[in-house]
C-alpha positions as CSV (number, residue, x, y, z in Angstrom):
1,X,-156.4,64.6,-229.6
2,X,-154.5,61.8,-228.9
3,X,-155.2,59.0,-231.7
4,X,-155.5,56.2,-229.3
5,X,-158.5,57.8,-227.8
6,X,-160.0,58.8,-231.6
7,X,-163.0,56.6,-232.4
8,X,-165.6,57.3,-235.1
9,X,-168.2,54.5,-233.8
10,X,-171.2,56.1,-236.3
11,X,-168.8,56.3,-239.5
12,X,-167.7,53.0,-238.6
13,X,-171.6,51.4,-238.5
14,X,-171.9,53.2,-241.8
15,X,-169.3,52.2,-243.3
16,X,-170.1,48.4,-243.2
17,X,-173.6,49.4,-244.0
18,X,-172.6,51.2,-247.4
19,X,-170.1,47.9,-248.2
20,X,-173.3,45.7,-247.8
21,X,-175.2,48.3,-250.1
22,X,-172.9,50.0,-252.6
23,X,-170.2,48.2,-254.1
24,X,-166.9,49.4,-253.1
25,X,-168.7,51.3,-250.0
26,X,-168.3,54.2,-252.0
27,X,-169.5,56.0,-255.1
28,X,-166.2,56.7,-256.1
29,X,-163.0,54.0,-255.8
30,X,-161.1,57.4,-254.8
31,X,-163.3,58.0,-251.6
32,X,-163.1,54.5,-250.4
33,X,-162.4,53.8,-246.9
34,X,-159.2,51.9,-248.0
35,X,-157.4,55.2,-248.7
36,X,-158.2,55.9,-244.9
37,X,-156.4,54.5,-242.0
38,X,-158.4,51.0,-240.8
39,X,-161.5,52.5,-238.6
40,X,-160.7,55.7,-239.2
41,X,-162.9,56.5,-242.8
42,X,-165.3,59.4,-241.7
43,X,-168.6,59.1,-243.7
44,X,-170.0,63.2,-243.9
45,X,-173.1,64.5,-242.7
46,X,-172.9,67.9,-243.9
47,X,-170.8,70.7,-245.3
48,X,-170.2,74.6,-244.9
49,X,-167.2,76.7,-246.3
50,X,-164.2,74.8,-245.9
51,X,-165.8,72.7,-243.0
52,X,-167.2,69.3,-243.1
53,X,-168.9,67.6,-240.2
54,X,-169.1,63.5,-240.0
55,X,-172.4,61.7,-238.3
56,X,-169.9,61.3,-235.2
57,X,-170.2,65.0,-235.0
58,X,-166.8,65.6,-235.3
59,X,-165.5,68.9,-237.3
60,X,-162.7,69.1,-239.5
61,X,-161.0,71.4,-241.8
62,X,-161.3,69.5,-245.6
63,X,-158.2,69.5,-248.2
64,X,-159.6,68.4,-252.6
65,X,-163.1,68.9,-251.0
66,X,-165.5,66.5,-253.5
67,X,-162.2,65.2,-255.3
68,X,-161.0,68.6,-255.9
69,X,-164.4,69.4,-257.2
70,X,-166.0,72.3,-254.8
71,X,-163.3,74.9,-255.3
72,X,-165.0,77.9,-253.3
73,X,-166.4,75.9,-250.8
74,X,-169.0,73.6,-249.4
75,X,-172.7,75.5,-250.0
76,X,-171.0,78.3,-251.8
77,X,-174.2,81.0,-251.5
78,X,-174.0,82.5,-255.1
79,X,-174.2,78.9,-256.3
80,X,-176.6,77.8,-254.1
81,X,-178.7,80.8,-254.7
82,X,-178.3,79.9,-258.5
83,X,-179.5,76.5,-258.2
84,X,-182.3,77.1,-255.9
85,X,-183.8,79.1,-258.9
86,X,-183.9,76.9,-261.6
87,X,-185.4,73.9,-259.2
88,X,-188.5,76.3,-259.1
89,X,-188.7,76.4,-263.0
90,X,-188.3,72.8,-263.6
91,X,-184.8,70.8,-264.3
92,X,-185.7,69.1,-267.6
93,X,-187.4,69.1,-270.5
94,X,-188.1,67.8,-274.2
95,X,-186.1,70.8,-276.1
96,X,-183.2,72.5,-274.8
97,X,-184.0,74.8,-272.4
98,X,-182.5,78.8,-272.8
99,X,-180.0,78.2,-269.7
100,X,-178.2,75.9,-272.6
101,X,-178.0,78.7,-274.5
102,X,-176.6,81.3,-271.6
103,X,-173.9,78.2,-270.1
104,X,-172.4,78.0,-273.4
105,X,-172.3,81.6,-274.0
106,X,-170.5,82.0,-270.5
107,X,-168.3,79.2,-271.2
108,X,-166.8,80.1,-273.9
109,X,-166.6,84.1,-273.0
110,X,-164.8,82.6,-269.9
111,X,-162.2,79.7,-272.2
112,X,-162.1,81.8,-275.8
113,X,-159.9,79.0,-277.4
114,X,-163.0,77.2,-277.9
115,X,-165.3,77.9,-280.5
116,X,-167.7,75.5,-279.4
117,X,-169.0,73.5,-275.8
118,X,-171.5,70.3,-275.0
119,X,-171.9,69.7,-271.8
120,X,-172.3,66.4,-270.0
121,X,-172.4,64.9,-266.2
122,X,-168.9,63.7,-265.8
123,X,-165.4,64.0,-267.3
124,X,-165.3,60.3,-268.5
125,X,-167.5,61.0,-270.8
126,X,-166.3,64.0,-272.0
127,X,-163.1,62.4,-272.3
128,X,-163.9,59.5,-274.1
129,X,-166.5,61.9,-276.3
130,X,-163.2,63.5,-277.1
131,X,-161.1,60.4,-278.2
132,X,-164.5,59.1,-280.5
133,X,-164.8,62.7,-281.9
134,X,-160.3,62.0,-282.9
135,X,-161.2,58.8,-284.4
136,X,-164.0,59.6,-286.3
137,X,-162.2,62.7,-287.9
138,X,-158.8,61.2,-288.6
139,X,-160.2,57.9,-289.2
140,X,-157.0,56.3,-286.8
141,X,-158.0,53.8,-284.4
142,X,-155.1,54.6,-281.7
143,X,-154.8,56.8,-278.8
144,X,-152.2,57.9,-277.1
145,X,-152.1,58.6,-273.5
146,X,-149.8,60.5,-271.6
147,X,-148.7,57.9,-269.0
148,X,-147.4,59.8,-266.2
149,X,-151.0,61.0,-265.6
150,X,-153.0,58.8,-263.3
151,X,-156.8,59.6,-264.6
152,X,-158.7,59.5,-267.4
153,X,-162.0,57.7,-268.0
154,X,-163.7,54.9,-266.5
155,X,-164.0,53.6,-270.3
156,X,-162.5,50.6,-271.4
157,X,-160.0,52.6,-273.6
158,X,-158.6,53.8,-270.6
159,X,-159.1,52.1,-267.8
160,X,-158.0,48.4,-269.7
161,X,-154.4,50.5,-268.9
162,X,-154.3,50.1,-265.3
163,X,-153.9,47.1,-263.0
164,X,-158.2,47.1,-262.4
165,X,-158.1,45.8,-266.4
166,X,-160.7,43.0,-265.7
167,X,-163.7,43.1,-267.4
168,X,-161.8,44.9,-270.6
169,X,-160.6,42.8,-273.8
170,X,-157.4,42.6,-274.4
171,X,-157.9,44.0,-278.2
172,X,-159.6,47.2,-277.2
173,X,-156.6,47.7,-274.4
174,X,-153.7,47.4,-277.4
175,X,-155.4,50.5,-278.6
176,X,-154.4,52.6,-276.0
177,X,-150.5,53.1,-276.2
178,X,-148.5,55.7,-273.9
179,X,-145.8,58.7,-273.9
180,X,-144.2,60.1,-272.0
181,X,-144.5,63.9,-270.0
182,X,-142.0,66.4,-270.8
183,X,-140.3,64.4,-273.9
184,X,-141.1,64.9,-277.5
185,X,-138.3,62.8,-278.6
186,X,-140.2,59.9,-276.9
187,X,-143.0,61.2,-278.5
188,X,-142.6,61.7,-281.7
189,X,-140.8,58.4,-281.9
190,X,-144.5,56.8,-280.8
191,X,-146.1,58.8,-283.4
192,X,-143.8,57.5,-286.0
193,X,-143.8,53.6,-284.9
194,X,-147.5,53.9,-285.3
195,X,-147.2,56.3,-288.3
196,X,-151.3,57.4,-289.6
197,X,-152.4,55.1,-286.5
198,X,-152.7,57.6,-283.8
199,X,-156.2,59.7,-283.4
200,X,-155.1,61.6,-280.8
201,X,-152.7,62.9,-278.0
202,X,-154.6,63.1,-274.7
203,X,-152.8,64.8,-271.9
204,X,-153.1,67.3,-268.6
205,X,-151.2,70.0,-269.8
206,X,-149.7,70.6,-266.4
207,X,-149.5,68.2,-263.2
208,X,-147.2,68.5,-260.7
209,X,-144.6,70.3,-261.9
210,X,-144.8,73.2,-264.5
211,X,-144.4,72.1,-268.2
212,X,-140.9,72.2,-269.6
213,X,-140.5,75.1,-271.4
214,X,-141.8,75.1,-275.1
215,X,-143.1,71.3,-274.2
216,X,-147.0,72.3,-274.8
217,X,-146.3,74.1,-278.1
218,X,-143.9,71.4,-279.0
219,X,-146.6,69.1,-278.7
220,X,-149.1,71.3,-280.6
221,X,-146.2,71.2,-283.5
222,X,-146.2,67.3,-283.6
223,X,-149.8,66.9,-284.0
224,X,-150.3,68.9,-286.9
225,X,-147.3,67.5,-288.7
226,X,-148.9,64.0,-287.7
227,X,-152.0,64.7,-288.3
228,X,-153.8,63.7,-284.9
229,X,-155.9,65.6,-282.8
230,X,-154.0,67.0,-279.6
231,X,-157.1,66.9,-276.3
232,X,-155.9,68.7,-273.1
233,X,-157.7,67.3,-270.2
234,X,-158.5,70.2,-268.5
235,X,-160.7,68.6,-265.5
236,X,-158.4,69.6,-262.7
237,X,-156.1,72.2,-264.7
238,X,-158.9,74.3,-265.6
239,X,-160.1,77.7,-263.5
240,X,-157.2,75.8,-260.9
241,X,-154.4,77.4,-263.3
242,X,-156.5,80.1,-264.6
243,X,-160.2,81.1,-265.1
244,X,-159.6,79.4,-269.2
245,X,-157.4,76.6,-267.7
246,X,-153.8,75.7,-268.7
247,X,-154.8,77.1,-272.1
248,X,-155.1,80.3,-271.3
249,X,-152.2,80.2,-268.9
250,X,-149.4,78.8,-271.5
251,X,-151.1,79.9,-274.3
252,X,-151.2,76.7,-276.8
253,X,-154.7,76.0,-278.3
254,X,-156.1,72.4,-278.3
255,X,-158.3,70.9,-280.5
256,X,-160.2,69.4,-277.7
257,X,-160.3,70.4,-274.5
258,X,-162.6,68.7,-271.7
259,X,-163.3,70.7,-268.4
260,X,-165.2,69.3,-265.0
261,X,-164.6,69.9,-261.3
262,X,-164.0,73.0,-260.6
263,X,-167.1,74.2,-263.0
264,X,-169.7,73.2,-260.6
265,X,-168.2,73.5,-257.4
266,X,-169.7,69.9,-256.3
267,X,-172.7,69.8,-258.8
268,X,-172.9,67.7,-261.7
269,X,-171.2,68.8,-264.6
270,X,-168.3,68.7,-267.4
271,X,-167.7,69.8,-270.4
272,X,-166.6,68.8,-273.9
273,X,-165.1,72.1,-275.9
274,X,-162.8,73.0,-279.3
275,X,-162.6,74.1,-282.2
276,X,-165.5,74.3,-284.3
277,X,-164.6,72.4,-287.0
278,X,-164.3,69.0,-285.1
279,X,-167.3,69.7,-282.4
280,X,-169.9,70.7,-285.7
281,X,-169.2,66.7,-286.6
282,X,-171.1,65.8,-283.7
283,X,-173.7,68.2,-284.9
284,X,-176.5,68.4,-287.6
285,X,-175.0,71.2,-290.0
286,X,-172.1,69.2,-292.2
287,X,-172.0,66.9,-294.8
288,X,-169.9,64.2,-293.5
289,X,-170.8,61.3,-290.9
290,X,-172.4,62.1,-287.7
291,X,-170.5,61.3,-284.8
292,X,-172.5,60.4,-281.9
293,X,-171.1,63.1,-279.9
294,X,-173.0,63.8,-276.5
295,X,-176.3,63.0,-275.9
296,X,-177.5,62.5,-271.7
297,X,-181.0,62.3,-270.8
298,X,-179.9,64.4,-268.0
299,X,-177.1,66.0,-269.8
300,X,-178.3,69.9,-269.4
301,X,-180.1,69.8,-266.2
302,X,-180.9,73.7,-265.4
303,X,-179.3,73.8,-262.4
304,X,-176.5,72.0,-262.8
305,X,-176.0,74.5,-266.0
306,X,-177.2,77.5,-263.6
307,X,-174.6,76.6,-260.8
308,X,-171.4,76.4,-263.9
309,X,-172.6,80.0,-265.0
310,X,-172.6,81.5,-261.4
311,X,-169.1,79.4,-260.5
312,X,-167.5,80.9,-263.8
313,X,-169.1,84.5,-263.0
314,X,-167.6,84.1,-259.0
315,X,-164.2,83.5,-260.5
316,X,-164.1,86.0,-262.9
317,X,-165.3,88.6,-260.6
318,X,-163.5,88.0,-257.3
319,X,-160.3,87.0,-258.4
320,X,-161.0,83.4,-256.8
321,X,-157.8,81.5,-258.9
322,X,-155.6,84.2,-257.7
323,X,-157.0,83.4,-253.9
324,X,-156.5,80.1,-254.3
325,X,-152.7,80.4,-254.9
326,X,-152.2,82.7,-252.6
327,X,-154.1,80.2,-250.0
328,X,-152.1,77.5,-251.3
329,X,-148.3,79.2,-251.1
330,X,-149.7,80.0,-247.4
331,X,-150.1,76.6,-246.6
332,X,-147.0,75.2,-248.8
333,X,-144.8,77.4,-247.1
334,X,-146.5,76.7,-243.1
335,X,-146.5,72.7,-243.7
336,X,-142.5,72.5,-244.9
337,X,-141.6,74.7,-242.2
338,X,-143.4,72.1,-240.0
339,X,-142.0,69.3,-241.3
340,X,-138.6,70.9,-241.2
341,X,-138.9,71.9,-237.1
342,X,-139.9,68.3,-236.6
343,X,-136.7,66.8,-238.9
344,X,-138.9,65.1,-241.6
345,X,-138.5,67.7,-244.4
346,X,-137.2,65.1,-246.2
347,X,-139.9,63.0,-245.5
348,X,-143.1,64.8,-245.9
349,X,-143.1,66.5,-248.9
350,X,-145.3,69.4,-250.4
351,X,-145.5,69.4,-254.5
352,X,-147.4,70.9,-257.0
353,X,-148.9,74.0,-257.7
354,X,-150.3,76.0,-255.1
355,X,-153.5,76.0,-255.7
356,X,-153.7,72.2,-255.9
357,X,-151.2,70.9,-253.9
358,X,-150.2,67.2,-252.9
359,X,-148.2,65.5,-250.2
360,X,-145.4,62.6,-250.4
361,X,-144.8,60.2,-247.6
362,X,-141.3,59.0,-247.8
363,X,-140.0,56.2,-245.8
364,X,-136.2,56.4,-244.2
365,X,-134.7,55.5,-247.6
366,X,-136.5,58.4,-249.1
367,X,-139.0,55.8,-251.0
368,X,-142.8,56.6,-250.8
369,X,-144.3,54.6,-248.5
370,X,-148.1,53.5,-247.5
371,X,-147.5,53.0,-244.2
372,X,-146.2,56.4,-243.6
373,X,-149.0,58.1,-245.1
374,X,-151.2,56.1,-242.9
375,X,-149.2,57.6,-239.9
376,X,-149.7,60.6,-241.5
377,X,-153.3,60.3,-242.0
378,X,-154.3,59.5,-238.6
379,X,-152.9,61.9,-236.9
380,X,-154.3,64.6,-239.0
381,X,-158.0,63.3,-238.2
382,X,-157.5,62.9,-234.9
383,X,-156.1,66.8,-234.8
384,X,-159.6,67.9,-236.9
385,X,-158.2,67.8,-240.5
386,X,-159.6,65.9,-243.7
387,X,-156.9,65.7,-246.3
388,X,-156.3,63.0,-248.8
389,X,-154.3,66.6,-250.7
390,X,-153.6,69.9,-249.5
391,X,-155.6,71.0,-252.2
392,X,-157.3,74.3,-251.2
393,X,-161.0,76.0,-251.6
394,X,-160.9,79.6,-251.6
395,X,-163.5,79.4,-248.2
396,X,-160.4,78.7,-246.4
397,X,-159.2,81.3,-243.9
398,X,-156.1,82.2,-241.9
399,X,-157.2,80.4,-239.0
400,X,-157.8,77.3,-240.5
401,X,-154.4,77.1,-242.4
402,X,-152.8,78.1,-239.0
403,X,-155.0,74.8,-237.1
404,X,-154.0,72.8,-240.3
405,X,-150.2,73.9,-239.7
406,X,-150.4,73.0,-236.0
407,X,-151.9,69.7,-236.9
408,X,-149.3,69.0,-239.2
409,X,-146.6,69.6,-236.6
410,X,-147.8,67.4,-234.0
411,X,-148.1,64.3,-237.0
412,X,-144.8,65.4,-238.0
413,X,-143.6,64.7,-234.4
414,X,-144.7,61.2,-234.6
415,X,-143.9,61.1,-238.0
416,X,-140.3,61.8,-236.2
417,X,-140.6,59.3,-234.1
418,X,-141.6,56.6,-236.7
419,X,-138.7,57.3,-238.5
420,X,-135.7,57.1,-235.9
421,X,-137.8,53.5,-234.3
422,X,-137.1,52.3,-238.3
423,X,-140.8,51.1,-238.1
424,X,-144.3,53.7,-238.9
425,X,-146.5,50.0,-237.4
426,X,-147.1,51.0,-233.8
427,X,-148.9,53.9,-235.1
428,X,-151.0,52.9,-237.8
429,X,-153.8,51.4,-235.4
430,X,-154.2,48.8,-238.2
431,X,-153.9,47.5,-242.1
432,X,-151.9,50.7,-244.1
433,X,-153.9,52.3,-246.4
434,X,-153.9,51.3,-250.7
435,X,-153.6,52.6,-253.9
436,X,-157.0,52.8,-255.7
437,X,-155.4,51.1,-258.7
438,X,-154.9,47.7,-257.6
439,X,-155.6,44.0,-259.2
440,X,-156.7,42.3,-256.1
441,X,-158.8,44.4,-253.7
């Protein structure tokens, strides 16, 4: 479909509608129609497999479905058939019902580093239960992010970091200080200048590229001579890399590990795990101070817990990590050869690993560029696909890579075109689309 003749009159009523309503027009800053080309933000009626439909009635094929949440696919049946249970039986009560008991026994069958697991709604605050749970034990006020990751919390200790600071003091902020991925030297250099200051090191063990070889142990090494508490952030690494995350991929133990996404393919939950010596603080048999771990009214919601132990049994049992590498070399491999036939394979770029992929926009001087992957945007809605990422869901099939391929030709075309005229403006029907963290909006 030509995008001249690509209108989404519905989303677009909707879309002012939510900006009157919800702050943001969106839940989530990520899902905001400012990451979308200008009139061209679909808001989703429904979902099935790797399909979405928007309330234009328009199909596509979705890419980090539910911000790489819903890993098997929209309305995966074992879930949903999980989750229809418990609502039956009632989703919350005054004790701890026994599905706490069997999510926590699956959990930590499925990641053995950890000896123990809380669970909780979302991964900021299983993250930022994980830096109070480091400063309470060392008794260090300091944490140290790894800076070349983009996400953390929505907590002040974090998000004071980035350009959306306001609202945060500036003495909670000078906290928070950064290091570098890949470099211990750089590291243990911060861990020095702030020597018996640092809590903890809070990273994801892998992003975009594989870690350097030995960096993850190397890392494990510093902390104990430092004495801080090293947290993998395992919310997009983990059951993506392996069914135990990048923990049980590479093989180096946290103290702290914090898991999300993935584990309830779309329904509300994360998790807070390690060793048992540090989670017991937040408990009720030691001796020391308690540490006011974890504790959500609707923290362990049955079926939120049910649909984690049927996601964790799926992946175990059909090999659905393994599929989604497979899936994602598939589609690496279709959109560079794309991009290559079309002369832009310098331009649109594939990175990551397979089974969560990402693409770069590159202007003519090789710089990334926000106009480009506005271009690039458009023309993949107008040709029926959704995809902020290529990051796959194992509900994907042949055909729909091979549609996503072709759709991905025909943008590189234009893409093509952009590049030789010196300017991507004709085709971006409007403002270019902007990073979520930004000081002005």
């Amino acid at each position: 479909m030509d995008t001249e003749e690509f209108f989404l009159p519905r989303s677009r009523a909707a879309n002012e509608r939510l900006h009157a309503l919800v702050p943001g027009g969106a839940h989530t800053y990520a899902k905001g129609d400012d990451q979308y080309p200008e009139n061209l933000a679909p808001v989703i009626s429904h979902g099935r497999g790797a399909h979405v439909w928007d309330v234009d009635g328009n199909r596509y094929v979705e890419y980090g479905s539910g911000l790489r949440s819903v890993s098997l696919g929209h309305a995966h049946p074992r879930v949903t058939e999980a989750v229809r249970r418990e609502l039956d039986r009632g989703s919350n009560f005054v004790r701890p019902s026994v599905m706490e008991l069997e999510a926590a026994e699956r959990f930590l069958a499925t990641v053995p580093t950890a000896e123990m697991v809380k669970f909780t709604k979302n991964g900021s605050d299983a993250t930022t239960a994980a830096v109070r749970l480091a400063r309470a034990v060392t008794g260090r006020p300091r944490v140290a992010i790894c800076g070349d990751h983009p996400f953390f919390s929505v907590d002040d200790w974090f998000i004071g970091t980035t350009p959306m600071s306001a609202g945060i003091p500036a003495a909670t902020t000078e906290l928070t200080v950064a290091f570098p991925y890949g470099d211990l030297t750089a590291t243990e250099e911060l861990l020095t200048r702030h020597q018996d200051e640092i809590a903890c090191l809070i990273l994801e063990p892998a992003g975009h590229t594989e870690p350097p070889p030995g960096y993850l142990a190397g890392l494990r090494e510093l902390a104990d001579r430092h004495g801080c508490v090293l947290v993998f952030d395992e919310m997009i690494t983990g059951f993506r890399w392996s069914e135990a995350g990048a923990q049980g991929l590479y093989g180096v133990v946290p103290d702290l590990s914090t898991f999300g996404k993935a584990l309830g393919n779309g329904f509300a939950v994360s998790a807070l795990a390690g060793r048992r010596e540090l989670m017991e603080r937040g408990g009720l048999r030691h001796s020391g101070d308690r540490v006011f771990l974890l504790s959500t009214t609707h923290g362990a919601e049955t079926h939120s817990l049910a649909a984690a132990t049927a996601v964790q049994a799926t992946y175990a049992e059909e090999g659905i990590t393994d599929q989604l590498h497979a899936l994602g070399e598939r589609l690496a491999a279709g959109v560079r050869d794309a991009a290559a036939s079309m002369g832009v394979a310098d331009h649109v770029v594939v990175r990551g690993r397979a089974s969560n992929l990402v693409f770069a926009t590159l202007d003519e001087k090789g710089r990334p560029s926000q106009p480009y992957r506005t271009l690039f945007l458009r023309q993949l809605l107008a040709g029926g696909v959704l995809a902020p990422s290529f990051v796959v869901s194992s509900a994907l099939d042949d055909a729909d890579i091979e549609h996503t391929v072709d759709v991905v030709a025909q943008a590189c075309a234009v893409y093509r075109k952009a590049l030789d005229a010196g300017d991507p403006t004709p085709w971006l029907g409007g403002r270019p689309v902007k990073p979520v963290f930004r000081r002005l909006a």
